[in-house]
Backbone as numpy.savetxt, mean C-alpha at the origin, in Angstrom:
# Nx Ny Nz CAx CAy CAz Cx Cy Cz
17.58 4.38 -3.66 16.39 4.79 -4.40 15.34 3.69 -4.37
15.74 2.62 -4.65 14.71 1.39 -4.29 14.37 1.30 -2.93
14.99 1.34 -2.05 14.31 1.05 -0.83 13.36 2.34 -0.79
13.69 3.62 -1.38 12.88 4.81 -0.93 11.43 4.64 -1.54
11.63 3.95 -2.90 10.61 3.41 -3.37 9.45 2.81 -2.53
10.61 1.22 -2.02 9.25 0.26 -1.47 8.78 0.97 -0.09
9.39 1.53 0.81 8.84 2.41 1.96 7.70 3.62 1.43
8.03 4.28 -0.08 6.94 5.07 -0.62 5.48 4.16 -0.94
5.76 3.00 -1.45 4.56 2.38 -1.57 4.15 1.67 -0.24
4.48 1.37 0.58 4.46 0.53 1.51 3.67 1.97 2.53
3.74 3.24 2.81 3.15 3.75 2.78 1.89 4.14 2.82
1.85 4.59 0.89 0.48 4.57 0.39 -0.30 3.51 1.09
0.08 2.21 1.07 -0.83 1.10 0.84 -1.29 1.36 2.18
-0.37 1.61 3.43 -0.56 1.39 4.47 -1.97 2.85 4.84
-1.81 3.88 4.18 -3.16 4.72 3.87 -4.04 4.18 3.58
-4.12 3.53 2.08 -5.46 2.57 2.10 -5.84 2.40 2.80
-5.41 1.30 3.68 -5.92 0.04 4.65 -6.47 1.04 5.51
-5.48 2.17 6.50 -6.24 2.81 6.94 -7.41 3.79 6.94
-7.53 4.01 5.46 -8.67 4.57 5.63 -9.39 3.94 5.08
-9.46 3.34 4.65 -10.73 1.82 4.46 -11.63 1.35 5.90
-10.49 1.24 6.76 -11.36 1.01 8.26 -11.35 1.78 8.63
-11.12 3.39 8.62 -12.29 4.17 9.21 -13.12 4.85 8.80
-13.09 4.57 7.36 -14.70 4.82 6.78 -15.18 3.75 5.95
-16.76 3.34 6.39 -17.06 2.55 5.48 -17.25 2.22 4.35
-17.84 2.98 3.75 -17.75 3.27 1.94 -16.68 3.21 1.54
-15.61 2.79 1.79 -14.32 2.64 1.59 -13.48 1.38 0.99
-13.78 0.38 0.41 -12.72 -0.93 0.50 -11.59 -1.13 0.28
-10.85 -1.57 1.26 -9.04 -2.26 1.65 -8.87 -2.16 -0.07
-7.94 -1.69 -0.46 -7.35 -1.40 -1.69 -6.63 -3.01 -2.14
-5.77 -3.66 -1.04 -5.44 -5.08 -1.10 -6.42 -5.81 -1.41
-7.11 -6.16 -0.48 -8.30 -6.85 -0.89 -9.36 -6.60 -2.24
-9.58 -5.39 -2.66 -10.08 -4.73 -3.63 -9.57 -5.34 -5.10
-7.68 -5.65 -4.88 -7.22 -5.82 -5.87 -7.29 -7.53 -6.33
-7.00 -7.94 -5.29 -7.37 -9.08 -5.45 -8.37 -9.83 -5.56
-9.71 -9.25 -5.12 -10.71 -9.77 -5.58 -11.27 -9.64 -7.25
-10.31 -8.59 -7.65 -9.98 -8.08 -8.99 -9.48 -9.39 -9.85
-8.28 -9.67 -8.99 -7.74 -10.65 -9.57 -8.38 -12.14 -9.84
-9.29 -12.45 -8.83 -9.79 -13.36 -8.98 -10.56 -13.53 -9.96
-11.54 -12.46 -10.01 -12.74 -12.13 -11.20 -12.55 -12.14 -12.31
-10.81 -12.07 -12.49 -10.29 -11.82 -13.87 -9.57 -12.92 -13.99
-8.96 -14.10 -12.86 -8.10 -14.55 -13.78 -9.14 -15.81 -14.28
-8.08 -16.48 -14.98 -8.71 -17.40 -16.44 -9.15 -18.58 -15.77
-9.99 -19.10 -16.15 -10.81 -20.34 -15.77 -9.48 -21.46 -15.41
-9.81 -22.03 -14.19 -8.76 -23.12 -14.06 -7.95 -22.78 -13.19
-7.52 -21.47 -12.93 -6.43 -20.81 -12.39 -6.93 -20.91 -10.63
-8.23 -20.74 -10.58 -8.81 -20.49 -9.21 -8.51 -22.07 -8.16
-8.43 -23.00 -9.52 -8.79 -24.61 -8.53 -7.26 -24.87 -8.22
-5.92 -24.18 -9.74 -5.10 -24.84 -9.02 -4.16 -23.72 -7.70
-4.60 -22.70 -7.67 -4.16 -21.95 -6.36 -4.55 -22.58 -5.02
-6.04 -23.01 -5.15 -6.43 -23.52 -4.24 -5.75 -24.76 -3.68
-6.00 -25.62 -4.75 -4.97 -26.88 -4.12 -3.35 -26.55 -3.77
-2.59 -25.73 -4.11 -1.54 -25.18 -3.66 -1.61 -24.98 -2.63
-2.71 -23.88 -2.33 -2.57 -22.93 -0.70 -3.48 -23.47 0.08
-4.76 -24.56 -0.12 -5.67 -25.04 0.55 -6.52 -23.59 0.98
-6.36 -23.71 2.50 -8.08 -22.50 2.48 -7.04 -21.58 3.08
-5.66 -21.34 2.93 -4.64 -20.13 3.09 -5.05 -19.29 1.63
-5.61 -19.80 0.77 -5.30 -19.28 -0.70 -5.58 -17.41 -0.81
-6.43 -17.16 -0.38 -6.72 -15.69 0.14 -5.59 -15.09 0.68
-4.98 -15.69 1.72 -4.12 -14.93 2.70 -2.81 -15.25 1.21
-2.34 -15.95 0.34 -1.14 -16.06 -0.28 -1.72 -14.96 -1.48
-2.96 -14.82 -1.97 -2.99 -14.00 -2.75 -2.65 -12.50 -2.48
-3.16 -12.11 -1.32 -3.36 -10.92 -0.96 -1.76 -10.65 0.27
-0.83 -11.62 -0.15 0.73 -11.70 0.38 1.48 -10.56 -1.59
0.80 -11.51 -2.07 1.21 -12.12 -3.83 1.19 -10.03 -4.49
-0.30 -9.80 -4.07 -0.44 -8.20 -4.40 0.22 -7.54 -4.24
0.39 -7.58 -1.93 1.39 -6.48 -1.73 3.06 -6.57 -1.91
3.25 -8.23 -2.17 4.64 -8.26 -2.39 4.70 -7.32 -4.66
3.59 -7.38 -5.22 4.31 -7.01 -6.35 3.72 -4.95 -5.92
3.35 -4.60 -5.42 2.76 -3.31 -5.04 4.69 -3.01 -4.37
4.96 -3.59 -3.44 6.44 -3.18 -3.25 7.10 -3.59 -4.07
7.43 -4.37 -4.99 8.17 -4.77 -6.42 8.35 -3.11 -7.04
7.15 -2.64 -7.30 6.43 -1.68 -7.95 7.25 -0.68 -7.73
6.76 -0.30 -6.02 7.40 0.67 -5.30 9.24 0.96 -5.75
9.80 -0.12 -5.41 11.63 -0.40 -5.84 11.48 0.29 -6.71
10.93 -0.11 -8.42 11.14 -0.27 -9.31 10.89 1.45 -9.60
9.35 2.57 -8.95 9.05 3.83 -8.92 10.60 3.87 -8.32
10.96 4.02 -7.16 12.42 4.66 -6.65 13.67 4.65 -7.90
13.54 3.56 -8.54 14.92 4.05 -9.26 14.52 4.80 -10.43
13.45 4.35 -10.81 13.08 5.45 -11.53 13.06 6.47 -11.57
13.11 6.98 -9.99 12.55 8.52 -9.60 14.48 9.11 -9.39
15.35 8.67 -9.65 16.64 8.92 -9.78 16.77 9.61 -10.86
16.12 9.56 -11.70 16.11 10.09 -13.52 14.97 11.51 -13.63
14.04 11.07 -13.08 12.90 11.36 -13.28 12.06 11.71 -12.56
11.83 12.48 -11.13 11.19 12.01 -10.42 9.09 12.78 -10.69
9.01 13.30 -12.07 7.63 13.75 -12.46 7.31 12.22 -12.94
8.06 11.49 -14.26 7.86 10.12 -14.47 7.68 9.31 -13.63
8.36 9.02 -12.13 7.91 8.30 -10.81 6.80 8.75 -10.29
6.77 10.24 -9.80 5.14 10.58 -9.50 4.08 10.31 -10.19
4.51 10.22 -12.12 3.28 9.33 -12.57 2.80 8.47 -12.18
3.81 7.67 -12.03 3.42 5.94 -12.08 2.84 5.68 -10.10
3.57 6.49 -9.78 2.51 5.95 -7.76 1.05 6.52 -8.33
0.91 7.79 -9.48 -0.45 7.72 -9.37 -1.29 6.60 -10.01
-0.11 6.32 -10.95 -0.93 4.87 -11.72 -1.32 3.76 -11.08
0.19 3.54 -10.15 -0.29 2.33 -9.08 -1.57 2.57 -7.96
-1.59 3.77 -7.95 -3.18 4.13 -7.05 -4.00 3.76 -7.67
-4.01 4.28 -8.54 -4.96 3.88 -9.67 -5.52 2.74 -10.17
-4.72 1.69 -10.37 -5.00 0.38 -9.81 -5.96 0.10 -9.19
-5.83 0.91 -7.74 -6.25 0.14 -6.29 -7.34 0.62 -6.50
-7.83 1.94 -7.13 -9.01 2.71 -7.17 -9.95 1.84 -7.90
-9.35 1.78 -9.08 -10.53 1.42 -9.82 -11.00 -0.09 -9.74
-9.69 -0.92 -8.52 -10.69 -2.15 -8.42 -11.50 -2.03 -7.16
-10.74 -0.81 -6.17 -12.07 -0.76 -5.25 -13.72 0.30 -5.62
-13.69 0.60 -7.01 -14.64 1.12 -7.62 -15.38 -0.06 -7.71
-14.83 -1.25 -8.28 -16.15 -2.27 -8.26 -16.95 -2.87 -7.42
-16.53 -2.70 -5.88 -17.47 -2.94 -4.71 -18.48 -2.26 -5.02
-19.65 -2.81 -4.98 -20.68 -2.50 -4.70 -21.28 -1.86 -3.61
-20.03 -1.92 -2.24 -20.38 -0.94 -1.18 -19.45 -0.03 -1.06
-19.06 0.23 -2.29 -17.84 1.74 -1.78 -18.89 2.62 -2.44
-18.52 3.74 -1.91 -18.58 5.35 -1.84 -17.71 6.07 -3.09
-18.31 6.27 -3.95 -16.93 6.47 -5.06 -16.27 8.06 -4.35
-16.93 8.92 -3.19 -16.10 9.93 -2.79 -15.11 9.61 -2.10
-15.92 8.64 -0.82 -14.69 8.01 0.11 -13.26 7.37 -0.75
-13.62 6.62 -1.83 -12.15 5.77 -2.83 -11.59 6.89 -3.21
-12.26 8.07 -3.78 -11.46 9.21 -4.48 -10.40 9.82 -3.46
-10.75 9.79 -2.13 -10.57 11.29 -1.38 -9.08 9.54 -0.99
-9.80 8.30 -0.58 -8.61 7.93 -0.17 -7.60 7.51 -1.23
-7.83 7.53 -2.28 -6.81 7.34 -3.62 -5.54 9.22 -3.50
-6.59 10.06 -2.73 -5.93 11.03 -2.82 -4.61 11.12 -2.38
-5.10 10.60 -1.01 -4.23 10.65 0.24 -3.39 9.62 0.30
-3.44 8.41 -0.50 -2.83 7.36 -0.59 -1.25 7.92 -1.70
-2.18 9.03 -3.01 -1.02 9.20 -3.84 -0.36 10.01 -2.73
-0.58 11.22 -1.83 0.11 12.02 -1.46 0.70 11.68 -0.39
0.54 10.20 0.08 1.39 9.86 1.21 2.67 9.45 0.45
2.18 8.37 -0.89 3.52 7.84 -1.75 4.80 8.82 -1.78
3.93 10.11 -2.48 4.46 11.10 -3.31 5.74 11.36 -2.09
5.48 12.28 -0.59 5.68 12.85 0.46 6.61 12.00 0.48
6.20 10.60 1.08 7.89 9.58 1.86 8.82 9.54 0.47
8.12 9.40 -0.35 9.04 9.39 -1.47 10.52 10.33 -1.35
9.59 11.66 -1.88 10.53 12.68 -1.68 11.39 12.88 -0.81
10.78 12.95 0.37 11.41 13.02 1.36 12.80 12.14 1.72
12.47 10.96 1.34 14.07 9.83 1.10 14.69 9.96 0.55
14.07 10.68 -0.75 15.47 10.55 -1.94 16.02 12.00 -1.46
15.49 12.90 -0.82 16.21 13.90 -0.71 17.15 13.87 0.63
16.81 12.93 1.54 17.93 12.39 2.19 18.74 11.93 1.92
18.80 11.28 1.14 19.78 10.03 0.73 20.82 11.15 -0.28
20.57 12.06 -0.79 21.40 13.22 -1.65 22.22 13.94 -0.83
23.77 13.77 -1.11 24.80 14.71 -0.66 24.92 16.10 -0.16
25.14 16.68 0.57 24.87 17.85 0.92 25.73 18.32 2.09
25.76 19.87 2.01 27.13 20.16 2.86 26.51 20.82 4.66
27.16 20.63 5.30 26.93 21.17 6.78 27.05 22.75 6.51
26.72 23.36 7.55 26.45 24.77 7.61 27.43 25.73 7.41
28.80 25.16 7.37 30.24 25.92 7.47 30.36 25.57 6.42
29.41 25.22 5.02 29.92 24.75 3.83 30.83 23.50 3.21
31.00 22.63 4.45 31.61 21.09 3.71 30.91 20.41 3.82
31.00 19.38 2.61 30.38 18.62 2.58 30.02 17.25 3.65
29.03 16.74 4.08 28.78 16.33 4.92 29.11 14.95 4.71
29.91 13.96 5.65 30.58 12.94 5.15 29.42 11.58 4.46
30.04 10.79 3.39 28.78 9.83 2.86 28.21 9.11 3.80
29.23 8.58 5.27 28.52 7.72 6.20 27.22 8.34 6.68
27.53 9.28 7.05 26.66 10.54 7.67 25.34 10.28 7.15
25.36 10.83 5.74 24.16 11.08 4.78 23.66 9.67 4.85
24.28 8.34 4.45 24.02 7.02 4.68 22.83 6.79 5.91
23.80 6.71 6.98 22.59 6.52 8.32 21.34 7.68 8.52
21.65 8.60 7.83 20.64 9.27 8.49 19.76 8.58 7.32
19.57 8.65 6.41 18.90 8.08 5.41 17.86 6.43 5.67
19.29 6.04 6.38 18.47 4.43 7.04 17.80 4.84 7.97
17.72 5.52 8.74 17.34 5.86 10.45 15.78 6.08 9.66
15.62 7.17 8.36 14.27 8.01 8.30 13.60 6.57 7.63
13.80 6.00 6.83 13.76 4.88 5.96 13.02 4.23 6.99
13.55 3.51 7.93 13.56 2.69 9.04 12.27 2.94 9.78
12.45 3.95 10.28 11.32 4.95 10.74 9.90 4.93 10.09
10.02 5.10 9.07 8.74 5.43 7.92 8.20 4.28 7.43
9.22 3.43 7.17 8.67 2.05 7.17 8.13 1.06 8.44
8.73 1.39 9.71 8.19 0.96 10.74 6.58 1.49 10.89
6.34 2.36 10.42 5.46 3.44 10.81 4.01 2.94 9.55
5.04 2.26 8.63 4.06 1.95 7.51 3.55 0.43 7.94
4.31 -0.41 8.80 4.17 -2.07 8.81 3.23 -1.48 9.71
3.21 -0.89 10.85 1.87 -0.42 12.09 0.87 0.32 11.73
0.89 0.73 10.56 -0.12 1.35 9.71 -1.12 0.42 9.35
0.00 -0.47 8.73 -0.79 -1.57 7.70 -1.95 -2.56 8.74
-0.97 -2.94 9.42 -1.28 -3.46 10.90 -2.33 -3.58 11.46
-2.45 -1.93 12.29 -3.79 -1.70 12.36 -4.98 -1.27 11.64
-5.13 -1.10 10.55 -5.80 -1.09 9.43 -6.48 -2.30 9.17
-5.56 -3.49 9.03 -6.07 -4.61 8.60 -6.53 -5.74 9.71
-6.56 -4.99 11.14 -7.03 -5.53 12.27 -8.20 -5.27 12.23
-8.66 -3.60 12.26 -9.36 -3.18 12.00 -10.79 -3.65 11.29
-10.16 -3.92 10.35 -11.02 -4.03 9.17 -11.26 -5.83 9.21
-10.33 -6.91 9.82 -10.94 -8.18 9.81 -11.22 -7.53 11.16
-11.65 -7.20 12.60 -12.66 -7.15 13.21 -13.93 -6.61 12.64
-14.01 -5.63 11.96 -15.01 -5.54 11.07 -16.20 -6.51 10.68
-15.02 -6.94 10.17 -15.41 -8.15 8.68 -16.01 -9.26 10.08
-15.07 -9.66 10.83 -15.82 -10.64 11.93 -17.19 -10.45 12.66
-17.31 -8.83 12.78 -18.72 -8.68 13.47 -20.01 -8.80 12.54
-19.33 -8.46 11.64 -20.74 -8.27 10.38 -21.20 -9.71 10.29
-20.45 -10.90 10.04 -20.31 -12.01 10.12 -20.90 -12.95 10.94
-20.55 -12.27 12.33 -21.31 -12.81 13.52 -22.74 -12.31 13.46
-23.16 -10.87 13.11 -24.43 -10.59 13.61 -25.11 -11.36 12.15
-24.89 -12.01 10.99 -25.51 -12.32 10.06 -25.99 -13.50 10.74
-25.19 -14.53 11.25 -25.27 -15.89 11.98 -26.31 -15.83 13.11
-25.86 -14.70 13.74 -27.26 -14.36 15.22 -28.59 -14.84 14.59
-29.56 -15.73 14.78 -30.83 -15.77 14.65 -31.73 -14.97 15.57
-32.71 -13.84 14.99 -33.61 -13.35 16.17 -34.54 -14.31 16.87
-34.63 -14.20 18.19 -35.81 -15.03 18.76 -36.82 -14.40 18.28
-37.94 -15.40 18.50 -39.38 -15.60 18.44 -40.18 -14.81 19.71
């Protein structure tokens, strides 16, 4: 149930990212959150991260997010063993999150964040389900039950799969989006001739 979890969030997130870089009005939900974080945390906090991580400090924060966003994820999966309307709450809560700190860009689109907060819950929601209902006992077609190894691997195989599918998600999303970020960058630096 935990792993079905962090592959459910790992997922979502990996939606974000992608649809952040392919629409603009859009901002990286990671990045979104953490620039959240920065804005908010308490005076003092900013100088000693820095001297910790030097000019990595960005890249450890935005490690720091998605490692507690999969914390999160685990924590929705076992939950969703009991409960799984109480787990579908909370991926919408954890969207929710991402939404409303990429509401504070000043260049998002509040349709583009909505429509991708959508698709972000309904990717969670989908792998979610979909694992835990693998991972549940169940009999072959002649009515026996199908052995636990059985149900086991197939369970890792989809797991495996979905999460591979989520790290190349994330991947290209966030290639994406620092080429982006690099061109905008470069053409600011271009001086026009005279």
């Amino acid at each position: 149930a935990a792993l079905s979890g962090v592959v459910a969030a790992a997922a979502a997130l990996a939606t974000g990212e992608l649809v952040a870089a392919l629409t603009a009005g859009t901002p990286s939900p990671l990045i979104a959150v953490g620039t959240a974080v920065i804005d908010f945390a308490p005076p003092g906090s900013k100088e000693v991260i820095v001297a910790l991580f030097g000019t990595n400090d960005k890249i450890a924060l935005n490690l720091l997010v998605a490692a507690t966003v999969l914390a999160a994820g685990a924590a929705i999966g076992l939950i969703a063993r009991r409960s799984t309307v109480f787990a579908s709450l909370l991926i919408v809560a954890l969207v929710g999150v991402g939404t409303a700190a990429s509401l504070r860009d000043p260049t998002a689109t509040q349709t583009f964040v909505l429509v991708s907060a959508a698709l972000q819950v309904a990717a969670g929601l989908l792998v979610l389900e979909f694992l835990l209902e693998a991972a549940r006992p169940r009999t072959s077609a002649d009515g026996s039950p199908v052995p636990p190894d059985a149900v086991r691997r197939g369970f890792l195989v989809r797991a495996g799969v979905l999460g591979a599918l989520a790290i190349v998600g994330q991947g290209i999303g966030r290639a994406m989006l620092d080429s982006r970020a690099a061109s905008i960058a470069s053409a600011a630096v271009e001086v026009p001739e005279a």
